[in-house]
N, C-alpha and C positions, 0 to 999 in steps of 0.2 A: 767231277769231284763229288765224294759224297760229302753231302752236307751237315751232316750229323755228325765226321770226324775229321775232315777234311781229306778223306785218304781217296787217289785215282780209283776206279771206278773202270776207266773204259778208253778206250783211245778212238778215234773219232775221224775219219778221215775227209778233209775239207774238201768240199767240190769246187774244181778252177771253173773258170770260164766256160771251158772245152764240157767239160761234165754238164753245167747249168744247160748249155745246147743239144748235149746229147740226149737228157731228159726230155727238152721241150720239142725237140726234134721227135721222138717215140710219142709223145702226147697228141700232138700232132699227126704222126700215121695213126693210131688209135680212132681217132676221128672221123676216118673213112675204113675204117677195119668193122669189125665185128660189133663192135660198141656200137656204133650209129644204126648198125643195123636190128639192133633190138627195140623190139616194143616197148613200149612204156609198163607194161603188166611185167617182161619178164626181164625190165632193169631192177624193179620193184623187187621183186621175188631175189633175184642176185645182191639188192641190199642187204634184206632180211638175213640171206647166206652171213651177210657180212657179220651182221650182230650176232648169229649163233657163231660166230668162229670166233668173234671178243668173247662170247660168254664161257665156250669151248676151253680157250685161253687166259680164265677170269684169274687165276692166280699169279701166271705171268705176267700179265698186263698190271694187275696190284703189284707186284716187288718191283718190275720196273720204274712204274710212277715210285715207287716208295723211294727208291733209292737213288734214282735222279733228283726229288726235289725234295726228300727229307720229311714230306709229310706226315701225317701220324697212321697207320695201316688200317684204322679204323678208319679215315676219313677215304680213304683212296676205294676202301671195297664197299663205303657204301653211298660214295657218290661218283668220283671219277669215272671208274670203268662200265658202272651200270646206265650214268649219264652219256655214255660211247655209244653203247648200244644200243639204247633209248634214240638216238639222234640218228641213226638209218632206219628206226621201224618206223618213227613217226616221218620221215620226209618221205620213204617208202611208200607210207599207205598214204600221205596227201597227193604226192604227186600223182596217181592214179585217181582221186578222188575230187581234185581241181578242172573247174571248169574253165570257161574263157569269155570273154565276151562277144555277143552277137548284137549286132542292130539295122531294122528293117526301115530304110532310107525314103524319105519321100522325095519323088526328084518334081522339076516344073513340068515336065510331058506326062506327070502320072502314072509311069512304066517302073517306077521304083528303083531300088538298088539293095544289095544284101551286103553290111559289112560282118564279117566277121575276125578271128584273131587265132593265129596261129601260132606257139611257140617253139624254137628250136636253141639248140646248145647255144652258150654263149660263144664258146672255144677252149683254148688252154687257160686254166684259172692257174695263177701263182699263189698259193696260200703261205703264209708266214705269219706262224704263230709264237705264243709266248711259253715262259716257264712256271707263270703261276700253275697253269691248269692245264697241263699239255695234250693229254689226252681228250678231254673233253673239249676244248674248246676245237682241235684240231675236227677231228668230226661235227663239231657246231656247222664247220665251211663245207668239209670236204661230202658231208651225208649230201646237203640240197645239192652241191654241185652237180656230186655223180649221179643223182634222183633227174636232174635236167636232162643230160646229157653228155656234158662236158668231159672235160680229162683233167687233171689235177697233178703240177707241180710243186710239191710240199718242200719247204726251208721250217724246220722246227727251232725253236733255240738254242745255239749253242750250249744251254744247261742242261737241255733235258733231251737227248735224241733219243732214246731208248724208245718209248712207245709209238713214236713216227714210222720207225722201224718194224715193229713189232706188226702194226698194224698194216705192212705191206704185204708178211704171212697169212695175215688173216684174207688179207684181199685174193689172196693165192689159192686159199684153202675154198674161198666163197666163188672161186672161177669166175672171176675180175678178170676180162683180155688184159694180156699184158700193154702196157704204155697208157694205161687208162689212170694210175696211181702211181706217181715215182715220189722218190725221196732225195734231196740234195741238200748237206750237210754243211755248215760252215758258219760265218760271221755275217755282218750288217755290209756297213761302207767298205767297200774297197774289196769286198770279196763276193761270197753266195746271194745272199739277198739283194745284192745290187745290181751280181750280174742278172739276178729276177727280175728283177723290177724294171730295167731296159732292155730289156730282150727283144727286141720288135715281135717275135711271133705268138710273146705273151696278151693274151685278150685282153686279162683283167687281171685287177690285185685285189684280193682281202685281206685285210691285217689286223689283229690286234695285239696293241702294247702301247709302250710308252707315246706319248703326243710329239715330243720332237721327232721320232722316229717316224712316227703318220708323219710331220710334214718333211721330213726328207723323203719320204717314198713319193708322195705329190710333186714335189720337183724333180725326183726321178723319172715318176710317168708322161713327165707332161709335153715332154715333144713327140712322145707317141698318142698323148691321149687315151689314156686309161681308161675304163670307169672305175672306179675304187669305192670298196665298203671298209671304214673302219671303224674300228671299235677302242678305244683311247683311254685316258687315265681320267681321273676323277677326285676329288673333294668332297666326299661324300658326306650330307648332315640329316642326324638324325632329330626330331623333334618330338618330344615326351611333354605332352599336357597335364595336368595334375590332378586329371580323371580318370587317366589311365588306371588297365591292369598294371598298378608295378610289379610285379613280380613278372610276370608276362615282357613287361618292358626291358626287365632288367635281362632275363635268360633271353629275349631275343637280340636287346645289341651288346650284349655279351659275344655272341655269335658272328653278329654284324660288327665287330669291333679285332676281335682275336681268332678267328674263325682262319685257318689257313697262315696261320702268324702274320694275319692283317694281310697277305698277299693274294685278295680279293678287287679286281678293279673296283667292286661295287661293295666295298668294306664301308662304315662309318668312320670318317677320322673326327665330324666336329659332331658332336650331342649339345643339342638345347632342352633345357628341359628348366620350367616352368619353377618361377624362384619359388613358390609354396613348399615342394617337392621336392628342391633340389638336393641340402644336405641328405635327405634321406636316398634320394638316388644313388648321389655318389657313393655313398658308404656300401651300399648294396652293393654296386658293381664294382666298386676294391675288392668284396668279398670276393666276389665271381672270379676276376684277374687272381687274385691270391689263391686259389683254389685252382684254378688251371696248374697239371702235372706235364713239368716239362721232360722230355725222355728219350729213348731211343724209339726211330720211328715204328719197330718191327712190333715192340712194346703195345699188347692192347688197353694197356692204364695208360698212354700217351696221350695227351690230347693238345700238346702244342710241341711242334717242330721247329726245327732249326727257319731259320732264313734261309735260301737259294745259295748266298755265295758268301766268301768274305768282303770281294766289292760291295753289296748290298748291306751288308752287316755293318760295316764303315759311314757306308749314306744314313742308314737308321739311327746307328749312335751318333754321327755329327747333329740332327736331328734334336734328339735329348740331349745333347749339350746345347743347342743353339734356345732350346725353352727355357734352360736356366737362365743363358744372357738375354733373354726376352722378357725373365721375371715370372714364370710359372710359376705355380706350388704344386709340389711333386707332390700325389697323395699314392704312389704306387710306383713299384718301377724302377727304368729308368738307367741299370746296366744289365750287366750280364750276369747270367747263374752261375755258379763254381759247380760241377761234377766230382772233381777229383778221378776220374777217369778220361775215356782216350775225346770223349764230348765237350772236354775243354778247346778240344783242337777243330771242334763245328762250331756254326756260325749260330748260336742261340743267342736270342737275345732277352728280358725280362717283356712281359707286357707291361706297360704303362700307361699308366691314366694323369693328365695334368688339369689345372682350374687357371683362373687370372691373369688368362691373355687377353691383349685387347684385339680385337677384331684385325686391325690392320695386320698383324702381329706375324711373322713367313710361315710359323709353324700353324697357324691358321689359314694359311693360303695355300701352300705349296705343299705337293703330295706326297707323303713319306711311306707309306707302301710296307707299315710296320704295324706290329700291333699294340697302338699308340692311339689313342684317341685325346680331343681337349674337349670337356665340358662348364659350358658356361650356361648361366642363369638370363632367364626371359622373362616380361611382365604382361606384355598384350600379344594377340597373334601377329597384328600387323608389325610388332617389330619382329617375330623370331621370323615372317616371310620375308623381310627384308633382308635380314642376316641372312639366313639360308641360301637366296638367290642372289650374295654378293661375293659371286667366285666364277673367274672362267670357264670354270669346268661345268659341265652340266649332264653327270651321267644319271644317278640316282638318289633317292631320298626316301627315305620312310617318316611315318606319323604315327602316333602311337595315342590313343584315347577313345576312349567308352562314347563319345560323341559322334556319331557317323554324320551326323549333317559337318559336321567342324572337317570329319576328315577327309569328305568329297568337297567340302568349301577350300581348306588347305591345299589338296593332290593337287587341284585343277588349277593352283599357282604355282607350283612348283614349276623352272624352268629348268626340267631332265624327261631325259629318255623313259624312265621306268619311276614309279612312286609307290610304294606298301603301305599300305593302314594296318597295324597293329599286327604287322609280319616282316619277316625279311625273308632275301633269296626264295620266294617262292615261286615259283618259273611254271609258266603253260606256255609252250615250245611252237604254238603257233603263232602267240604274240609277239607285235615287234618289239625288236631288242637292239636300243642304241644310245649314241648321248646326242648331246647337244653340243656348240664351242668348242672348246681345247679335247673332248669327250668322243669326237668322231663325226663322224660324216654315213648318213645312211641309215636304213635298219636292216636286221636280218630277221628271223623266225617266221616259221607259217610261210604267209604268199609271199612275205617281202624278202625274204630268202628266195623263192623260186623266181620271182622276179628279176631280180639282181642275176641272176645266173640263168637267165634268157634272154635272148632275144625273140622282142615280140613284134608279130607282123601282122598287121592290118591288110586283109584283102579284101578289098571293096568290088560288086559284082552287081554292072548294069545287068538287070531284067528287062 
């Protein structure tokens, strides 16, 4: 469906049982085919292939993502698809650039020993991805995998199959052996994904999306024993001191708050920000929401898109109804736009901004995946780190203030995966990248990516 008017799009054909085997059966001969027999310099080089065949393909890969997920065409060309191809040049050139470890043994006879550490494929990776970011995050997994070794069974989401596909072309175009990248198409439980996830001949899972969904796949793997990397949902809080740049503050969780219609796992939903400061924050960032043009995604005056689906649009608005019976004050927001065109019949919803919940409050806890944030008022830092760090989830958080000692005394409490001083989304691709709790299990980027997608083996050599 596109999401901008609800009209089909594409028809989509689910892969049974038999299909999920036949993929991971090919992944499998791949293994001992031609892939395995390449160097590590000229798997590198057949990445790079890769990214100039996305870059080759730059506008098709933009309308695809556009029109699978509705987002705005400006955001999709100038991060999705360039973040695709960004993610095989840099696993490309690490993975030739990594070393290993070596060490020179002292034994009791004095004749020594040499251990050192060898890496090879993990195996067949299951990767199953979401519809926030389909492209990018897809390549997030599948660049380091194919940079190891390995072979890659991809399940994209049912929302968004278009660029999963797309990007098998390109593998095609980059003279990828065949079975080294397949695509299978379908649902979670009871269908694609699940026949993924119990496969016996699957090695591993990565996944990112929702946290119930990571823990269904953990009791999927766990009579075969998986190892799993995932990447989970979050309650992200941001924290605004009253020595901040405001203006700085405000266009970056502007960003951090509506940025992708809030369908960022590492979006802001709660802002604390510092009672000195506060009214004049919020008034600022109503600006900001109010000044967001909502549109058609093709539109480059766009710059907030529909929501994913009408199921999704239904969870958000229960959402803003449920702040009302929780006692909010609405200072923005809070239904949907009127078009008067065929965009009544997509899944838009208003940004909104709420104040005067209490902590315990669901819409402060539970993660609404909309571009919706709650700001409340702080007095000391030991309270707003308390606040901060009182939520299962533990992906990400930013700090915002002119005080660098405050904001490496801050970060280094934050209990998440990733923390920003007076930035958001600002990504070095070799860093680990994961959460904590409800948030995921793992890290990827850089070595902990290459990691997770080897197997590493210790040879130890009496002298």
């Amino acid at each position: 469906m596109n999401p901008a008017d609800g009209s089909v799009i594409a028809q989509v054909s689910e892969a049974d049982a038999a299909q999920v085997d036949e993929a991971v059966h090919a992944a499998r001969l791949a293994l001992s085919g031609e892939w395995a027999r390449l160097g590590i310099r000229e798997r590198a080089s057949r990445l790079h292939r890769v990214a100039d065949a996305i870059d080759k393909r730059f506008d098709c890969f933009v309308q695809a993502e556009v029109t699978d997920t509705g987002k705005p065409v400006s955001l999709a060309s100038r991060l999705d698809v360039p973040r695709a191809a960004a993610n095989f040049r840099v696993f490309a050139d690490l993975i030739k650039m990594t070393g290993l470890e070596s060490f020179q043994t002292e034994t009791p006879d004095g004749a020594g020993a040499l251990n050192y550490t060898v890496r090879t494929p993990l195996g067949v990776i299951g990767v199953i991805t979401p519809w926030n970011l389909p492209l990018l995050l897809l390549t997030w997994k599948v660049a380091p995998a194919l940079a190891c070794g390995n072979a890659v069974v991809v399940k994209p989401s049912e929302e968004t199959p278009a660029t999963a596909a797309l990007l098998a072309e390109a593998m095609q175009d980059a003279e990828i052996p065949n079975g080294v990248y397949n695509v299978v198409h379908g649902f979670g439980p009871g269908s694609t994904g699940e026949f993924l996830t119990q496969h016996a001949d699957v090695d591993a899972i990565t996944f990112t999306g929702e946290s119930r969904t990571g823990a269904a796949i953990m009791k999927s793997v766990a009579p075969t024993v998986k190892p799993v990397s995932f990447e989970l949902g979050g309650k992200n809080a941001a924290i605004v001191f009253a020595d901040c740049n405001l203006d700085d503050a405000v266009g970056g969780l502007s960003d951090a708050v509506f940025l992708n219609t809030g369908q960022v796992c590492l979006c802001a939903e709660r802002v604390y920000v510092e009672r000195k400061i506060f009214n004049s924050f919020v008034e600022a960032l109503k600006k900001k929401a109010e000044s967001l043009h909502p549109g058609w995604p093709n539109d480059q005056k766009t710059d907030l898109g529909p929501l994913i689906s009408a199921q999704h649009r239904d969870k958000v608005l229960s959402y803003y109804r449920l702040a009302g019976e929780e006692g909010a004050t609405l200072v923005t927001g809070g239904g949907v736009p009127k078009f008067n065109d065929k965009r009544d019949q997509g899944f838009y919803v208003q940004p909104t901004i709420y104040t005067g919940l209490p902590e315990s409050a669901r819409c402060v806890k539970e993660e609404i995946f909309g571009p919706v944030c709650h700001v409340a008022p702080f007095d000391s830092e030991d309270e707003v780190v308390a606040m901060t760090n009182d939520t299962k989830y533990g992906l990400a958080a930013s700090i915002w203030t002119r005080d660098l000692k405050r904001g490496h005394r801050v970060a280094q409490q934050m209990k998440v995966g990733i923390t920003w001083v007076n930035c958001w989304f600002l990504r070095d691709l070799r860093t680990p990248f994961g959460g904590a709790g409800l948030s995921g299990i793992g890290r990827e980027g850089g070595m902990h990516s290459l990691n997770f997608y080897s197997e590493l083996n210790n040879i130890c050599i009496r002298l």
